[in-house]
N, C-alpha and C positions, 0 to 999 in steps of 0.2 A: 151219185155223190151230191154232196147239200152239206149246207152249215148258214150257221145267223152268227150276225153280229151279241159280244156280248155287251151291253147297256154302261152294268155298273163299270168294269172296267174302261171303256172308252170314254167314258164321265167323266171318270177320275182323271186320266189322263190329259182333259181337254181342260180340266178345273182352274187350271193357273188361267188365260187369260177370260176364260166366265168371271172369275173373282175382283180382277184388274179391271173389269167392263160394270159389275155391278156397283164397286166402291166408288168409281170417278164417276161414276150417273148420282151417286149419293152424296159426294162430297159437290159437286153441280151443285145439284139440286139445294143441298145444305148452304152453297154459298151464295147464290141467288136468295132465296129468305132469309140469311142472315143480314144482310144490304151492309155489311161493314167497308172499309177502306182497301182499294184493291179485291174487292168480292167477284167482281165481272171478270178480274184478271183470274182469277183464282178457278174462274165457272168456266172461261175459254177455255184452259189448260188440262183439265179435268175432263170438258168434253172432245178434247183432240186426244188422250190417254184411249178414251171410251170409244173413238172410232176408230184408232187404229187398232183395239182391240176386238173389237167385230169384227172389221176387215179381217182381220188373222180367221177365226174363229168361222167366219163365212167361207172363203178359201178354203179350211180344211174340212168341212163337213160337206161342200158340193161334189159330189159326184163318188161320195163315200159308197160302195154298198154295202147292204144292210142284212142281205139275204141273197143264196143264189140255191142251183140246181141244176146238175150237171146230168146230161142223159141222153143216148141217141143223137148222137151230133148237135146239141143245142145247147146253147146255155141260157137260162132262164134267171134272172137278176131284180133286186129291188133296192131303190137308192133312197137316200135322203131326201123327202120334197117331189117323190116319183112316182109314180105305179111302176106295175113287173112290165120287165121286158121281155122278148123271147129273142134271141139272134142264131144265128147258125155260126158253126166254130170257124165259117171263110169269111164272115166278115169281122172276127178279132185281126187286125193290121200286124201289131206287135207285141210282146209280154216283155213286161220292163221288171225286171228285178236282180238287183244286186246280191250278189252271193255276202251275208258275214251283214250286209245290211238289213234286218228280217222283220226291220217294225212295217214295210209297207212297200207294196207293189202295184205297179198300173198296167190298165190296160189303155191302147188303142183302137178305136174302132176306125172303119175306113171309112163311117162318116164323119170323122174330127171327134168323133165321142170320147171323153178318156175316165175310167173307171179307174177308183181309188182303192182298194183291198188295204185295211189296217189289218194283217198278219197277226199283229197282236192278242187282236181284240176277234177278231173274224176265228170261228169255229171251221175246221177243213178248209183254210184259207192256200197254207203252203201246201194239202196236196192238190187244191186246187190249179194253182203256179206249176205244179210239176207233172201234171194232165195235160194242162196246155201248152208247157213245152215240148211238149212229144210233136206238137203239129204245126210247133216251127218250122219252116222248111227255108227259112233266109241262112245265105251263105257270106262267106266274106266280104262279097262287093255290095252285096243289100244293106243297106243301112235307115235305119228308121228312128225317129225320134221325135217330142212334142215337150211341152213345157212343163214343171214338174211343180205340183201343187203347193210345196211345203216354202219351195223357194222364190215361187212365187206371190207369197203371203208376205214372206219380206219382205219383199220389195216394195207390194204396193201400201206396204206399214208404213213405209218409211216414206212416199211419193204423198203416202196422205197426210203425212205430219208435214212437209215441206209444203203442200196444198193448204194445209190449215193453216201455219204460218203469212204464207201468202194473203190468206184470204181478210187475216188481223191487221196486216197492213195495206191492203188494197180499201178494204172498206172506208177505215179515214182518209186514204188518199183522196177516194171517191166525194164525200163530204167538203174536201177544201176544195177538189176542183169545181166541183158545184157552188160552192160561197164565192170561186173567183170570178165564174160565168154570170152569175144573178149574187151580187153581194147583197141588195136593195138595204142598202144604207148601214150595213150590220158591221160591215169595217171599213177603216180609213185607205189603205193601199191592199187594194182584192187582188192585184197582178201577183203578189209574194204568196197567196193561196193558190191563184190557177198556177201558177210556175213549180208549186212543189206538188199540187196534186197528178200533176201532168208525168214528173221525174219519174216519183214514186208509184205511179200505174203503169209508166213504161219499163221502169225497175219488175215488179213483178210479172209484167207480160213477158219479159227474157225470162229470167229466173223460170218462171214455169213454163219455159219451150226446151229450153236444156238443160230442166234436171228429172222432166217426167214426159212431154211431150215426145219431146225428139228421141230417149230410151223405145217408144214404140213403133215411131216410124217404120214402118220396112224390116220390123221385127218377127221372125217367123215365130209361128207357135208350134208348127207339125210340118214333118215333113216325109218325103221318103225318096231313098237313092236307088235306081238297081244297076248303078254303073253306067248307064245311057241318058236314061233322062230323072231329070229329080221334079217330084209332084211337094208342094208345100202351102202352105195357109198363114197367112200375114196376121197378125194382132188386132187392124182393123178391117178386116174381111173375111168372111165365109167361101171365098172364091178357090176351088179350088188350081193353081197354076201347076202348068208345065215347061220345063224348060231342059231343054237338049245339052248333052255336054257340049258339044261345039259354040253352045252360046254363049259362056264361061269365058270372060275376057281377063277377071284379076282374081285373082282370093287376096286379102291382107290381114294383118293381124294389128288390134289397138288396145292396146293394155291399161287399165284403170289406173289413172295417178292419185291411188286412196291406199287405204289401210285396207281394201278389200280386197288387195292380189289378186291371182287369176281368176277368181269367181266375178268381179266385176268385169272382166273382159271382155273384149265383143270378135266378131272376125267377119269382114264385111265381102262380101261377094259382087261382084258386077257385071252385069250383063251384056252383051254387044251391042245392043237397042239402048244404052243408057242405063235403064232399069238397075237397081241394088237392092239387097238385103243384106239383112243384121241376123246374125247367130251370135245370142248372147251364150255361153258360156256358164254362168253363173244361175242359170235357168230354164236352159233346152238339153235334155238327155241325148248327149252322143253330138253333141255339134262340133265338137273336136275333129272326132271321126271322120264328119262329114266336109269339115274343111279341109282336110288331107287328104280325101278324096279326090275333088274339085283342083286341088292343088297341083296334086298329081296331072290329072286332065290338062289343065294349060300348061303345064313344062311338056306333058308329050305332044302336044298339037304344037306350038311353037315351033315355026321353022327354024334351021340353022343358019344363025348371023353371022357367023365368023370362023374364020378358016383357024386353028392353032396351032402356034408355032410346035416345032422340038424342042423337049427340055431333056439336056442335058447335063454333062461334066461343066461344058461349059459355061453354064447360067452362074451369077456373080454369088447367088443364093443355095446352089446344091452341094455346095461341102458341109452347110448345116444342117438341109433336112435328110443329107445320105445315110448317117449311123442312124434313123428313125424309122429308113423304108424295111417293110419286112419281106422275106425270099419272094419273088414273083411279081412284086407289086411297082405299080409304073406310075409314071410322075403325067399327068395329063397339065395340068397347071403350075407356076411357082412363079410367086411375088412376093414382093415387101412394099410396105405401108410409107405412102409419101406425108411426112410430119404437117408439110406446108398448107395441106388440107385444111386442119384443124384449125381452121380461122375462127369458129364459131367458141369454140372448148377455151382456146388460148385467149381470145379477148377476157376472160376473166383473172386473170392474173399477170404481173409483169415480165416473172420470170418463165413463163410461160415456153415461150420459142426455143431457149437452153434445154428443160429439163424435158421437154417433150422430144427434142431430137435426142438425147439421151435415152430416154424411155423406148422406144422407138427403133433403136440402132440395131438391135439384133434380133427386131423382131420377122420371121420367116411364114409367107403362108403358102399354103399348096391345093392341089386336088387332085389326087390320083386314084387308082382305078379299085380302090376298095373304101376310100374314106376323105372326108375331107382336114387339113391337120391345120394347127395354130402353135408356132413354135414363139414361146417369149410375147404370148399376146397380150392383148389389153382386154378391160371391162371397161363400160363406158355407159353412159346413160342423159336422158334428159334433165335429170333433176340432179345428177351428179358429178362427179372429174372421173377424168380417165385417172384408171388404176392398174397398176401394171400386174400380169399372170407371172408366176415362173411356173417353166417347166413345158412337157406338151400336151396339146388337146386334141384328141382324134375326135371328128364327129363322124357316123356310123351314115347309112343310107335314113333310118328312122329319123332321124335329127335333119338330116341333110336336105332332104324331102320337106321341111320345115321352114328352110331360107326367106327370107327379106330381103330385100332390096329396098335401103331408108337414105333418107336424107338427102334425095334428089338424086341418088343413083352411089352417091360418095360412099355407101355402107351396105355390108350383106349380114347378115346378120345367121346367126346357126342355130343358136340358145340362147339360155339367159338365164338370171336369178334374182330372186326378190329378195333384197337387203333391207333387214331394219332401221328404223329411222326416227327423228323422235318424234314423239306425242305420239310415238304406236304406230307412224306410218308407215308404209313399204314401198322401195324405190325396186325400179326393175332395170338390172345391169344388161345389157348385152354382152352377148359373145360374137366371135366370128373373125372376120375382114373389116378392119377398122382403116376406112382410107386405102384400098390398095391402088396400087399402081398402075394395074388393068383393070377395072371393072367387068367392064363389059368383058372381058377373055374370062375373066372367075367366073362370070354368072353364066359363060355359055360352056364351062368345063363342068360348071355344078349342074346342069342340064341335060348336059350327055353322063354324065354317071348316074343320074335319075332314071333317064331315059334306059341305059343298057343294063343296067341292076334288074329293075321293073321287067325289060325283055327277058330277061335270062331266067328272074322268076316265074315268069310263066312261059318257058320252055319255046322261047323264040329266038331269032338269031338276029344278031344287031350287025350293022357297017360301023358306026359309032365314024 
């Protein structure tokens, strides 16, 4: 089996940002020798167009192949910028391809290698893909993934227009604080230059730590799970780490307060040694996966903190979730939501205290032994008001398995939803346990239904 890349086609396809790269190098160029008013602004602007349009275009032709050859356990390859390879079919890691998705698949090598296949464009491309999944042999706990080219071009589009920004205001900044150190006689008060050039270079030294910098900190770019120990490669290191489930102290989840919903998200991982990483979301295939994983791992290694009481007839709250429970199913937890929590929510309004013990009053939460329930609950959020649910909310073990614990321990969080907002932004609601009344008894009843779900699925017996 063999096939090449076809030319004209993948041209054509890549034409939009060649053309956006050649006109801003022209319209540069043009306005540099025309030396008119605003010419230089005209020339920055033009040549920040023309690098993020490379950037893009660099991005998506690295590690394109161009040509392969399939035969006798080998595959034999030719890339953009490369000579032929020869590999054997055990050192492909993973086959990345989206079913219904069919412009483009990748591969992983186990040495961090990741090959681009444009399906498109590529001749025997998808029976290529479909060769090589025969010699998949990962199952459901193996999990692999590495950074995805296209979505990656985005981002650093966008890192280098903020970079170039940066760099139009760093430059003057640099120029006045130089006139405030050595003015030699050029201005009257040189303190009003060193003092603004000094603001405006510590201005863009933040700026570019936490709008590109700190995005790759501890950033994985590859990695792989087989259920025991996960092997992964950081953004700035070739190194390849290992690290034990036992060494797994938190998973969390931090959601981008943009217009980019869950694609900007991150899920940060941490280590027993201190150590963290970042799964962006928005850019590593399958980091979802992998943080449900890992999720998983610390609810079942977690000892048991706390003894639970019986819920019964008795409890002040089971004549509202009783017509909910269905035949066989047991109440392991039940609470209701202390209003007086909400110091933080209510300090923005007067009436605050009233309508939230209103709000409030019948709202019922539980955890029993198939699901966790939200009867009459809230959505709530950082950038928004609590708003009230009607009605009830089951969440399932897949959801449940997803828990948070925010706001200093005050909140558990189950789901959630991106609401529209204006100027096109999206606010992310929570669901769940808004303030309950046990905390700590919720999160150690959501723990043990983790815990005995998980056992029961793979054919174990739980004490629970």
């Amino acid at each position: 089996m063999d096939g090449r890349i076809s030319w004209v086609s993948f041209v054509t396809a890549h034409a939009r940002p060649v053309v956006f790269f050649i006109i801003s190098v022209v319209i540069a160029l043009w306005s540099v020798a025309s030396n008119f008013r605003g010419s230089f602004i005209s020339a920055g602007f033009s040549l920040l167009i023309s690098a993020s349009s490379l950037v893009a275009i660099a991005i998506h032709l690295i590690g394109v192949v161009t040509r392969f050859r399939l035969g006798d356990g080998t595959l034999e390859f030719v890339r953009l910028a490369h000579g032929a390879r020869r590999i054997t079919l055990d050192e492909i890691a993973s086959v990345q391809y989206l079913v219904g998705q069919d412009l483009e698949a990748s591969l992983w090598l186990i040495d961090g290698t990741t090959l681009s296949l444009p399906l498109k464009h590529l001749s025997g491309g998808r029976e290529l893909i479909a060769e090589l999944k025969r010699y998949d042999t990962a199952d459901g706990q193996h999990i692999e993934g590495f950074i995805g080219r296209r979505q990656l071009a985005s981002v650093l589009v966008y890192q280098c227009c903020v970079t170039s920004l940066l760099v139009a205001v760093a430059v003057p900044a640099s120029l006045s604080l130089a006139i405030g150190i050595a003015p030699k006689n050029l201005v009257a008060n040189p303190v009003v230059f060193l003092g603004l050039g000094f603001v405006s270079l510590v201005f863009c030294i933040v700026v570019f730590y936490f709008a590109v910098l700190n995005y790759w900190v501890g950033s994985v770019r590859s990695f792989r799970w087989d259920g025991r120990c996960l092997e992964y490669r950081t953004a700035f290191s070739s190194i390849l780490r290992q690290r034990l489930a036992s060494d797994v102290v938190k998973v969390s989840a931090k959601r981008a307060l943009s217009r980019q919903g869950e694609a900007g998200s991150s899920r940060s991982v941490l280590f027993r040694d201190g150590d963290s990483i970042k799964l962006h979301l928005g850019i590593l295939h399958h980091a979802e996966e992998l943080f449900l994983a890992l999720k998983g791992e610390t609810v079942r290694q977690s000892p048991k903190l706390l003894s639970l009481p019986i819920f019964d007839r008795g409890h002040c709250a089971w004549s509202a979730i009783e017509p909910y429970l269905e035949e066989g199913e047991s109440v392991v937890w039940l609470g209701k939501p202390v209003y007086g929590l909400l110091w933080s929510e209510m300090s923005a309004e007067v009436a605050a205290p009233f309508r939230y013990r209103k709000m409030l009053r019948d709202t019922v939460y539980a955890v029993t032994s198939r699901r966790a329930i939200v009867l009459g609950g809230c959505t709530w959020g950082t950038q928004s008001m609590v708003e009230k649910q009607i009605g009830i909310k089951s969440f399932d073990l897949e959801r449940v398995r997803r828990y948070e614990v925010t706001n200093s321990g005050r909140d558990i969080v189950l789901d959630g939803l991106w609401r529209n907002g204006r100027k096109r932004r999206r606010y992310w609601m929570n669901l769940g346990f808004l303030a309950p009344d046990e905390p700590l008894q919720a999160e150690e009843a959501m723990r043990r239904f983790i815990v005995q779900n998980w056992q029961l699925s793979h054919g174990r017996t739980t004490d629970s």
